[in-house]
C-alpha positions as CSV (number, residue, x, y, z in Angstrom):
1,X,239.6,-35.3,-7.4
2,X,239.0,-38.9,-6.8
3,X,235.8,-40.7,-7.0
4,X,234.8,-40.7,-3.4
5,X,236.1,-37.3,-3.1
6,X,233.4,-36.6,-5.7
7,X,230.5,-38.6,-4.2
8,X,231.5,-37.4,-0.4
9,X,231.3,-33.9,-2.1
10,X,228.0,-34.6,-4.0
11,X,226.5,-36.5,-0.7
12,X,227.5,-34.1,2.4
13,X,227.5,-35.3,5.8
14,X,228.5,-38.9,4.6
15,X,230.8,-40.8,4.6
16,X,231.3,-43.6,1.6
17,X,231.8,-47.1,2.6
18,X,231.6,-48.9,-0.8
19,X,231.2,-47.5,-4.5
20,X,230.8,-50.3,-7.1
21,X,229.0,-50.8,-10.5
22,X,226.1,-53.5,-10.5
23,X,225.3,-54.3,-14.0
24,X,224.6,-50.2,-15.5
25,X,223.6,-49.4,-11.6
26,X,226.3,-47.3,-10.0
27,X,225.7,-49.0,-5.6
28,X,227.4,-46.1,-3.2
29,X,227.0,-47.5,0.4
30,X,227.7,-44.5,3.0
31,X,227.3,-44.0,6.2
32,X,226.4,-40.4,8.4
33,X,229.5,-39.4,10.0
34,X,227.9,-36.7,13.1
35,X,228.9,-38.1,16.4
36,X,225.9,-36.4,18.6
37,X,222.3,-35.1,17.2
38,X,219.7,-33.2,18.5
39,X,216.2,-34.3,19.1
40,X,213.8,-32.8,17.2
41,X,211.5,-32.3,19.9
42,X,212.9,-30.9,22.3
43,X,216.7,-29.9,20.9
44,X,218.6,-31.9,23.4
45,X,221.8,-33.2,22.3
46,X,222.4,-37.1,21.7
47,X,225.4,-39.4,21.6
48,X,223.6,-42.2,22.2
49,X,222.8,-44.5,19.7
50,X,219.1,-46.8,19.9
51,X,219.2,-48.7,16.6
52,X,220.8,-48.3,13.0
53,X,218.1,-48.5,9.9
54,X,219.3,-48.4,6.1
55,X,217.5,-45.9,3.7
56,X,217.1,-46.6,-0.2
57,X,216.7,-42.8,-1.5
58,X,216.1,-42.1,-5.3
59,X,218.8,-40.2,-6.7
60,X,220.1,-38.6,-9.7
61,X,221.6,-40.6,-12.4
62,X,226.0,-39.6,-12.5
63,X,227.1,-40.1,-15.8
64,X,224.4,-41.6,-17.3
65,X,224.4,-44.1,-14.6
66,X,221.8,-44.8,-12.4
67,X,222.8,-44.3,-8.7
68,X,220.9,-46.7,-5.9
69,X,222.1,-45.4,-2.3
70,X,222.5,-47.6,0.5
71,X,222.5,-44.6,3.5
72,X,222.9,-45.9,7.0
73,X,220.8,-44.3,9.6
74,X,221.1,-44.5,13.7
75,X,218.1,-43.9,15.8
76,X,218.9,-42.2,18.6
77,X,217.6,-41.7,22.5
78,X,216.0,-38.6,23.3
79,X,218.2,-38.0,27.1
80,X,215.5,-35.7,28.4
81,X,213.1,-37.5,30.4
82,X,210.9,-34.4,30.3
83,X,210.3,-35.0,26.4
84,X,207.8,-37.4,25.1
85,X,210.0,-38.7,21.9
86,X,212.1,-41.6,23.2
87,X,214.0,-42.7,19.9
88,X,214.5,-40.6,16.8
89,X,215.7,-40.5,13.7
90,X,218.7,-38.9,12.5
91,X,218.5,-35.5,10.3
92,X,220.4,-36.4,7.6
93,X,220.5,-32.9,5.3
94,X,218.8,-30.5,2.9
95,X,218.9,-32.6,0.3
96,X,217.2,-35.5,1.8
97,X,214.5,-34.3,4.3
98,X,212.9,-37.2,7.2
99,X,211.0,-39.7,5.4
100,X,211.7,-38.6,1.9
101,X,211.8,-41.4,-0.9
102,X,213.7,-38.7,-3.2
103,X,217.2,-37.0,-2.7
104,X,217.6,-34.6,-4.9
105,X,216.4,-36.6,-7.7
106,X,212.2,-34.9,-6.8
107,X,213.6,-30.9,-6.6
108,X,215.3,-31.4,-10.2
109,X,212.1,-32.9,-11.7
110,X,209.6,-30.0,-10.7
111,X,206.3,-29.9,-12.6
């Protein structure tokens, strides 16, 4: 298995852009790869794309490197005028719930 094999395996729903070593940081720059979403409101699908937004999640370290992600994230319009969310983010997955900080780096350091 290649490399981005591996990371698109270890980050689902992604696609990897860029993987590169930054000093002892490991950088993997991915993007989401879903072409239509569903708002979370009201559960009407989405194609249509508002804005994109980069997220900076915490994640574990792979091989005793540190990983920094670079995730790119759309906003997308809600197309039912009956719901009061215009724009919203995209789901991303399990492992990294709406505004969490943490990928899975916060479920394997429970206390």
């Amino acid at each position: 298995m290649n490399s981005k094999a591996l990371m698109a395996a270890l980050f689902p729903g992604f696609h990897i852009d860029e993987m590169v070593m930054l000093g002892q940081n490991l950088l993997v720059k991915a993007h989401t790869t879903s072409q239509i979403t569903t708002c979370p409101n009201c559960q009407h699908p989405s194609e249509r794309v508002h804005s994109y937004y980069t997220r900076h999640p915490l994640d574990l370290p792979l091989a005793h490197f540190p990983v920094k992600l670079q995730l790119q994230v759309r906003r997308f319009r809600c197309l039912n005028d009956q719901c009061v969310k215009k724009t919203y983010a995209e789901r991303i997955s399990d492992w990294l719930p709406a505004y969490a900080l943490w990928g899975r780096y916060k479920s394997s350091n429970s206390f």
